[in-house]
KOLDREN-213068 format. One line per field, with one value per residue (C-alpha): residue number from 0; residue in three letters; x negated, y, z negated. Coordinates in nm, 4 decimals. Layout:
pos c(NUM;...)
code c(ALA;...)
x c(X;...)
y c(Y;...)
z c(Z;...)
This chain:
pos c(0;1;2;3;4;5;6;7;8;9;10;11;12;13;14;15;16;17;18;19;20;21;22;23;24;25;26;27;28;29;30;31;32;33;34;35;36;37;38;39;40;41;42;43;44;45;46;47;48;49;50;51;52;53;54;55;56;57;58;59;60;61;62;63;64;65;66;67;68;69;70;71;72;73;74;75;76;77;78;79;80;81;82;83;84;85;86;87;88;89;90;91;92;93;94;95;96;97;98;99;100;101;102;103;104;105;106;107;108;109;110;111;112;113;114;115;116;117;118;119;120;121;122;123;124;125;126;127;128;129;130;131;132;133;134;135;136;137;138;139;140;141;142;143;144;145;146;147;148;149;150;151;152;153;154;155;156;157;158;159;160;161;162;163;164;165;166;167;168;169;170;171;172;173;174;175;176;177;178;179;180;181;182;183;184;185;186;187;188;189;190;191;192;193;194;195;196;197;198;199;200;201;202;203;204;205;206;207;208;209;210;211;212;213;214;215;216;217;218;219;220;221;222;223;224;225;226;227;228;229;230;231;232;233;234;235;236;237;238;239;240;241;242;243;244;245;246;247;248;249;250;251;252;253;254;255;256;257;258;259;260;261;262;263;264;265;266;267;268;269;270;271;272;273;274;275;276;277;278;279;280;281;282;283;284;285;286;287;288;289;290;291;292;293;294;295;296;297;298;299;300;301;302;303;304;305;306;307;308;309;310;311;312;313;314;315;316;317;318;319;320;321;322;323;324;325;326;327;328;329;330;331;332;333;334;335;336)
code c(UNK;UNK;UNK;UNK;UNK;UNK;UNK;UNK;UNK;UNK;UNK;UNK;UNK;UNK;UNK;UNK;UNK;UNK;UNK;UNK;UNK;UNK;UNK;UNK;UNK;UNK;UNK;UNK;UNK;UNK;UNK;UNK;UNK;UNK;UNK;UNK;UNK;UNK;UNK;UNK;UNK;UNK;UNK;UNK;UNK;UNK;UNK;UNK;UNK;UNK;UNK;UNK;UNK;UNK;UNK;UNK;UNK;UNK;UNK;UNK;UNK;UNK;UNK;UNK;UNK;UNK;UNK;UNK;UNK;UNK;UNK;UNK;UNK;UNK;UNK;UNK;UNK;UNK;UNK;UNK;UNK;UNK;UNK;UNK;UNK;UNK;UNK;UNK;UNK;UNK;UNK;UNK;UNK;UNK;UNK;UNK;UNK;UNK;UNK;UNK;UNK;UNK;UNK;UNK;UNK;UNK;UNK;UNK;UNK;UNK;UNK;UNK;UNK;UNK;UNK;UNK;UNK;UNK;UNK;UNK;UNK;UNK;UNK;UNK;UNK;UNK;UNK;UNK;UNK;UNK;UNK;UNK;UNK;UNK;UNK;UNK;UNK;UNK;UNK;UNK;UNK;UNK;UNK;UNK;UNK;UNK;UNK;UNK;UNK;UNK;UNK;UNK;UNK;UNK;UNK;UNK;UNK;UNK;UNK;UNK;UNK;UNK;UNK;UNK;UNK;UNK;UNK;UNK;UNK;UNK;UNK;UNK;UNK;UNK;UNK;UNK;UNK;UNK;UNK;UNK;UNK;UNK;UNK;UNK;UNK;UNK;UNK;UNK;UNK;UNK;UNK;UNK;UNK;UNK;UNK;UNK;UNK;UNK;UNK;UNK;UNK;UNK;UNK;UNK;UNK;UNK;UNK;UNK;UNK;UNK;UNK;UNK;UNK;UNK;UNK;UNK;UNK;UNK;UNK;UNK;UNK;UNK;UNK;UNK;UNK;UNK;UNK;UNK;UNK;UNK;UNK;UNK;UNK;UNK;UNK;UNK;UNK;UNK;UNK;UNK;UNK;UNK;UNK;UNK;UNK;UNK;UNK;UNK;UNK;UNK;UNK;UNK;UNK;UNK;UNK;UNK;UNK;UNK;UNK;UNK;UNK;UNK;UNK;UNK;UNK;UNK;UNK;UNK;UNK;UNK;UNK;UNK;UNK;UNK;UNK;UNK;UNK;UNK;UNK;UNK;UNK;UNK;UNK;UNK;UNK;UNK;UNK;UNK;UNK;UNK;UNK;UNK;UNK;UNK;UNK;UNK;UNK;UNK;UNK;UNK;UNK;UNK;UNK;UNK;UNK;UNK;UNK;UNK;UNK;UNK;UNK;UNK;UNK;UNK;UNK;UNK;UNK;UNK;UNK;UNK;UNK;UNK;UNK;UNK;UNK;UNK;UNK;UNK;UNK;UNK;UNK;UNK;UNK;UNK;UNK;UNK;UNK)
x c(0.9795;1.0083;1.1853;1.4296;1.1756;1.2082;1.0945;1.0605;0.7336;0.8584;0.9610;0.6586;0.4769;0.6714;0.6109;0.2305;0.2567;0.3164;-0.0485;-0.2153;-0.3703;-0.4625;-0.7058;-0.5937;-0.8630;-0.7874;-0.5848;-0.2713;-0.0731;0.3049;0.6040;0.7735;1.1725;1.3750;1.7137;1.9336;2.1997;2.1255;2.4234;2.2223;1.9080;1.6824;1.6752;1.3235;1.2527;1.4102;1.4022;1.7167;1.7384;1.8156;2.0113;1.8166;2.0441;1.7694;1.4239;1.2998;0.8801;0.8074;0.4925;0.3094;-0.0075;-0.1521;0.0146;0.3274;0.1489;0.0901;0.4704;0.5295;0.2631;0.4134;0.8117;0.6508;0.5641;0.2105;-0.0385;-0.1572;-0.5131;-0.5627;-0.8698;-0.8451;-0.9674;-0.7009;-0.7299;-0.7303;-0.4534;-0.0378;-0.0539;-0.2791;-0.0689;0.2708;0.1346;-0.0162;0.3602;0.5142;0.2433;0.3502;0.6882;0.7301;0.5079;0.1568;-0.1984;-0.4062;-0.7658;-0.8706;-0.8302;-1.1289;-1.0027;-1.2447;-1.1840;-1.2992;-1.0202;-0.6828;-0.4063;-0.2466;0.1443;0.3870;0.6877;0.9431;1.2623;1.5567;1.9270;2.2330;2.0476;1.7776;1.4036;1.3258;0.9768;0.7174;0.4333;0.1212;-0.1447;-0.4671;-0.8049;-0.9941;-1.3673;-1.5879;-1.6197;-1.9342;-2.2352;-2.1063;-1.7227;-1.8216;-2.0635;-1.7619;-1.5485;-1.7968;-1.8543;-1.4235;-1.4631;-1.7123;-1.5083;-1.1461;-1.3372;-1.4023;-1.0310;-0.9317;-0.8275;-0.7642;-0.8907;-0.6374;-0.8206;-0.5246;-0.6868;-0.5125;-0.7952;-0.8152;-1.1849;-1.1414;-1.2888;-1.5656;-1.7861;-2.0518;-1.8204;-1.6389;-1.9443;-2.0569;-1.6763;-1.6468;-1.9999;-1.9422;-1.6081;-1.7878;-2.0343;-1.7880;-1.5909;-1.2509;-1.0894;-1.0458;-0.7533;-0.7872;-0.4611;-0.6808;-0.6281;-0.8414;-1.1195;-1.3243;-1.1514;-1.4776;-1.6133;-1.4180;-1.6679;-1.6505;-1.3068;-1.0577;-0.7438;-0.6950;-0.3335;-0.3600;-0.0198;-0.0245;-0.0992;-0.4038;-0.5521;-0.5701;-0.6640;-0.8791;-1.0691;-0.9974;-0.8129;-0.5471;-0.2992;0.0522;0.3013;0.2831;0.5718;0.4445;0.1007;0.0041;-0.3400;-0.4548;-0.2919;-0.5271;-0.7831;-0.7996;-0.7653;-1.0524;-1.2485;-1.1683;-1.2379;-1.6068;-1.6535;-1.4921;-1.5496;-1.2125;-1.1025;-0.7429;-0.5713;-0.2469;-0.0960;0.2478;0.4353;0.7503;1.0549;0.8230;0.7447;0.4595;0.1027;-0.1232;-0.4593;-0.6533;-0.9458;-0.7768;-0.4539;-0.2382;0.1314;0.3624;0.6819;1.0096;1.1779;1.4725;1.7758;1.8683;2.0503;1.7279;1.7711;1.4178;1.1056;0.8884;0.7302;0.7117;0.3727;0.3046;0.5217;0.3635;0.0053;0.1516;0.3045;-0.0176;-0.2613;-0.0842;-0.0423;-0.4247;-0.4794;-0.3095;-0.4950;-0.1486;-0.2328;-0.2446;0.1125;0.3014;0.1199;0.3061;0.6302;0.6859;0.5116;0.7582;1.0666;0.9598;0.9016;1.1954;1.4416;1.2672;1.3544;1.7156;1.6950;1.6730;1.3212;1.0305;1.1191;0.9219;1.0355;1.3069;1.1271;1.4284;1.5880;1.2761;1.2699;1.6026;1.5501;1.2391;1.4374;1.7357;1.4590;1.3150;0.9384;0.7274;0.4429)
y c(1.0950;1.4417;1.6959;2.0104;2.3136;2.5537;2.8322;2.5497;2.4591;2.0861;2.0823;2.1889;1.9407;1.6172;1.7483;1.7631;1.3555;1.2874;1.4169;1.1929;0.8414;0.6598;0.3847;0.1278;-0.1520;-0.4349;-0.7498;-0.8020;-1.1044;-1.2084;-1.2106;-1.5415;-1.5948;-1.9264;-1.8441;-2.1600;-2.3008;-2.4975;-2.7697;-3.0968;-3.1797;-3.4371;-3.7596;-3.7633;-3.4847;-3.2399;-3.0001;-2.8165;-2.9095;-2.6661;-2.6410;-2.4011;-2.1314;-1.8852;-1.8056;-1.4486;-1.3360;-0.9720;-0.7613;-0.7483;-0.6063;-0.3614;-0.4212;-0.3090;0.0214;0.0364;0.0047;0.2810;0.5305;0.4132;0.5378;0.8286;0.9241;0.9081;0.6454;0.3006;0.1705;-0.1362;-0.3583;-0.6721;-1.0306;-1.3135;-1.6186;-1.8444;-2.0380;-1.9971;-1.7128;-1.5359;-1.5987;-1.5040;-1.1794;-1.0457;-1.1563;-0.9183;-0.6470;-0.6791;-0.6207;-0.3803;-0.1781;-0.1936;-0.1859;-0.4891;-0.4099;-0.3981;-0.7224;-0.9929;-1.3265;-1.6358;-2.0273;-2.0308;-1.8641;-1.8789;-1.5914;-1.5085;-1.6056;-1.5294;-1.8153;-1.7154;-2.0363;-1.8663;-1.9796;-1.7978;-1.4842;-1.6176;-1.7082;-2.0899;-2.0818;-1.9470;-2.0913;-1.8908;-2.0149;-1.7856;-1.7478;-1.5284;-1.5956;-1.2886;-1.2378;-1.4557;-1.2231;-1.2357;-1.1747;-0.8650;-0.7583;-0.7541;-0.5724;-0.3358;-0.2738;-0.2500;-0.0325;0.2461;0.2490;0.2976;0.5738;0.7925;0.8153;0.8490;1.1660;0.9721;0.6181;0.4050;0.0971;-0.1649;-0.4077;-0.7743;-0.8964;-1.1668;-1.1436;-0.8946;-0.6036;-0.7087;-0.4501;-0.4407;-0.3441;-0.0955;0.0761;0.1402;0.2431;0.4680;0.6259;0.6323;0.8081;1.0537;1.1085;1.2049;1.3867;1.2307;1.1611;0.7960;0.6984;0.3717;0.1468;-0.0829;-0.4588;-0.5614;-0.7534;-0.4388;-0.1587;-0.0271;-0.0476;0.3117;0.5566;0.9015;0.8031;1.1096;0.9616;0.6656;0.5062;0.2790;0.1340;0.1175;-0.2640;-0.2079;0.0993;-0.1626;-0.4687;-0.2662;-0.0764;-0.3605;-0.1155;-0.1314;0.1688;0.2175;0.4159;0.7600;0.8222;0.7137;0.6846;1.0199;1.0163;0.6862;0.7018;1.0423;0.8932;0.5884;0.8420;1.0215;0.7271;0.6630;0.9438;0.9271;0.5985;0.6820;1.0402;1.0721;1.4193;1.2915;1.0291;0.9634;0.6616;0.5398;0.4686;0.2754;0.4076;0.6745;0.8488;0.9225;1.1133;1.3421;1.4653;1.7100;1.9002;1.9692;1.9873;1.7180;1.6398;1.4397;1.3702;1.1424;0.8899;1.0269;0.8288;0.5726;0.2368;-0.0274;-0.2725;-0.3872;-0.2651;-0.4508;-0.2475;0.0829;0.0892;0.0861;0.3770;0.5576;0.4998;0.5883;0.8940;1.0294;0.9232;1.1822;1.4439;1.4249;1.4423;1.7632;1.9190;1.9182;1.9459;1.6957;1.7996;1.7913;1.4653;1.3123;1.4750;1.3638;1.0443;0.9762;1.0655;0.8161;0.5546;0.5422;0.5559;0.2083;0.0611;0.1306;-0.1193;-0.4732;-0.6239;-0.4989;-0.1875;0.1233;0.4498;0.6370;1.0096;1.1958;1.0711;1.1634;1.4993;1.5623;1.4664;1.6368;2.0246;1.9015;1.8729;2.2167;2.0652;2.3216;2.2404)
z c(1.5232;1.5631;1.3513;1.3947;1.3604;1.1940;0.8665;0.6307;0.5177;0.4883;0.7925;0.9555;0.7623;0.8585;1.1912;1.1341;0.9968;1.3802;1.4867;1.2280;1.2568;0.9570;0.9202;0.7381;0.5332;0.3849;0.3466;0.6215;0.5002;0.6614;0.3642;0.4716;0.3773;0.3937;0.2977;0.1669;-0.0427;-0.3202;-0.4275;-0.5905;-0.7511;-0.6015;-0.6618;-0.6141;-0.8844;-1.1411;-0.8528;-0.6296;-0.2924;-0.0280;0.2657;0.5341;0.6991;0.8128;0.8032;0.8451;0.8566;0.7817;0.7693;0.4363;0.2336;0.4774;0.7583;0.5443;0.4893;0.8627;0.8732;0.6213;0.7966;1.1396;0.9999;0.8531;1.1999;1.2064;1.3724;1.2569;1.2995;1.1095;1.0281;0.8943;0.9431;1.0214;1.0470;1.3879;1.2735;1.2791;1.0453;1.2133;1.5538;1.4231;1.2248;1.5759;1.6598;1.4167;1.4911;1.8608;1.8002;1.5815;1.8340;1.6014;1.7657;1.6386;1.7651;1.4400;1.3672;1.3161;1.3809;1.1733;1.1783;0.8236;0.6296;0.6682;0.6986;0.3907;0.4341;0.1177;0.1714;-0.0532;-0.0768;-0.1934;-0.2362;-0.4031;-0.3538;-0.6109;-0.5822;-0.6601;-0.5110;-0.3881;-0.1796;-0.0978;0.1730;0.1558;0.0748;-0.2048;-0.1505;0.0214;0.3476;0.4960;0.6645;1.0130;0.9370;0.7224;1.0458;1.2452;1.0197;0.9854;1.3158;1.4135;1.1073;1.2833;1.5892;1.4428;1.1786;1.4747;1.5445;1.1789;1.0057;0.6642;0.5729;0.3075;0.1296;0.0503;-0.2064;-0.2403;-0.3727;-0.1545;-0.0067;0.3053;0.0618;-0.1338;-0.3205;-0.0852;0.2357;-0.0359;-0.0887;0.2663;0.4117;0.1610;0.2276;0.6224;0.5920;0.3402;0.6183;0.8873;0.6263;0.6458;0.3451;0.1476;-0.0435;-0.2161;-0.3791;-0.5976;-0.7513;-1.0837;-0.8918;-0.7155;-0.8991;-1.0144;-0.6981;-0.4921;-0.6231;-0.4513;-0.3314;-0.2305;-0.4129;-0.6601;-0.6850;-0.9696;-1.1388;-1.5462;-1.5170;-1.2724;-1.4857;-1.8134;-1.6188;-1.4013;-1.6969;-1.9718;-2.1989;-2.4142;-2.4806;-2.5404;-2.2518;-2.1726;-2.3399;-2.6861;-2.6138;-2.4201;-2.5295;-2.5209;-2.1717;-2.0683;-2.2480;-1.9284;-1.7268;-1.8457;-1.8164;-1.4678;-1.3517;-1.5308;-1.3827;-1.0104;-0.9792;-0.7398;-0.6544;-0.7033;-0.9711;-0.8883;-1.1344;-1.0660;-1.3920;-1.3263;-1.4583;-1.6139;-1.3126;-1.1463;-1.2759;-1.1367;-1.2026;-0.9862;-1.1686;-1.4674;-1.3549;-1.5140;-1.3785;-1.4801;-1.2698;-1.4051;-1.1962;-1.0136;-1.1252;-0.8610;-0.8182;-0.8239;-0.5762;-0.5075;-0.6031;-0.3909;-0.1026;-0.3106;-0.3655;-0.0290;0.0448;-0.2125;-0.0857;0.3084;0.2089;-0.0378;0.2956;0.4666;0.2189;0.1702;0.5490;0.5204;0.2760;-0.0159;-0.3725;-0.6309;-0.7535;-0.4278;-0.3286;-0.6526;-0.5792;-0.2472;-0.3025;-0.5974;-0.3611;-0.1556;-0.3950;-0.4921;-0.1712;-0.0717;-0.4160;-0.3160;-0.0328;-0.0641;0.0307;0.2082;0.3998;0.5385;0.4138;0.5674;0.6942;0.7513;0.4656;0.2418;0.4019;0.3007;-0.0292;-0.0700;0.0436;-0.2057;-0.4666;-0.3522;-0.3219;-0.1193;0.0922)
């Protein structure tokens, strides 16, 4: 997508999003729906039947991402291993139509694809029904990965590691991404789960939540709000244990946080009608890949990052971010690039 040029230093930016590509690790999974109606119980069980009007499967995990980076204007590259099974067929489906290059992608007989089926009726969630794996990668699956990996790096400008914690990243494979991006200088931003979170030393940027940081560094503190230092405290300890050059922790209706050196930020939420929330970490991580790419500080990375966040919790489900529509918002807030 390109944008109106002109003086703006925004402007010019959004426009440099479109000469990006970003690698994208991790776990891919499809977000199944089956809308219904619900009217009886069973007489088989205490449980609602339901009526099947339509069924609808979307993009999730890192292929999500892929869909955030891909609105945002920049490239895709995506590695992954799928299974050789339905899931696997209808996600290269989805990646096909929505225009999404799946070279990346390892294909194995002995794990399935991840699929989310969500059963819904009277616009609430009765169920949901997850098919997946969470055991490592074997030897030869991680060989391939590795080796799609090297090839998509040299393309790369950033590198984003989405964690699901189910098997594609182990610590092992962590360890030597990480080190060959380092090597070819491009920059690593990592959007952790509890399992490996330990495991993104020397990373660029770190995108914990507040849930993740405790889990992740099994410590207990109160919110920022009433618990500033304990908060900087787990900060201060990730960053011992981590080394990033960027912590960027998304805190909810708090806001986000920053920390860059010793620069510490701290930005509210903007006021908005919630809809959804799902998906917003995603955009978060998409639009901070960039900003790093680009060479933007720790502060504006939050700012814009935080924008964003929050325009996709105004929509209903999983959906990609909106780039005019966060550039506009970004000049109203006066952010500078």
């Amino acid at each position: 997508m390109s944008l109106p040029t002109s003086d703006s230093s925004l402007q010019t930016l959004f426009n440099d999003f479109n000469n990006l590509r970003v690698l994208i690790v991790g776990d891919v999974m499809v977000d199944a729906y089956v809308w219904g109606r619900a009217t009886r119980l069973s007489p088989e069980a205490p449980v609602p039947v339901v009526h099947v009007a339509r069924t609808e499967n979307r993009l999730g995990g890192a292929a999500n991402v892929a869909l955030n980076v891909q609105a945002l204007g920049a490239t895709p590259l995506l590695c992954a291993v799928i299974g050789t099974d339905a899931g696997g067929d209808q996600l290269l489906r989805l990646l096909h139509e929505n225009h999404l290059p799946a070279d990346g992608l390892i294909r194995s007989a002995h794990r399935p694809t991840t699929v989310k089926q969500r059963i819904l009726a009277q616009g609430q969630q009765l169920l949901r029904i997850d098919s997946e794996i969470e055991t490592d990668l074997n030897a030869a699956e991680a060989a391939q990965l590795l080796a799609a990996y090297d090839d998509l790096l040299t393309r790369a400008d950033v590198v984003v590691f989405e964690d699901y914690d189910k098997g594609v990243l182990s610590e092992a494979i962590i360890t030597e991404c990480i080190a060959r991006a380092r090597q070819r200088n491009i920059p690593t931003v990592v959007d952790p789960k509890k399992k490996n979170f330990l495991a993104y030393r020397y990373c660029t940027l770190f995108k914990p939540n507040l849930k993740e940081l405790r889990e992740g560094l099994k410590l207990e503190f109160g919110e920022p709000t009433t618990d500033r230092a304990g908060f900087e405290a787990a900060v201060a300890r990730l960053r011992q244990e981590l080394t990033p050059e960027i912590v960027l922790v998304t805190l909810s209706e708090y806001g986000v946080f920053a920390q860059q050196d010793g620069q510490k930020t701290y930005l509210p939420a903007h006021l908005r009608t919630i809809s959804d929330v799902s998906g917003a970490g995603d955009t978060v991580i998409s639009i901070a890949a960039l900003c790093v790419a680009l060479g933007q500080s720790a502060a504006f990375t939050a700012a814009l990052a935080n924008l964003g966040g929050g325009l996709v919790c105004e929509q209903v489900g999983v959906v990609p971010v909106e780039k005019r529509r966060l550039l506009e918002e970004a000049e109203e807030a006066g952010l500078r690039a």
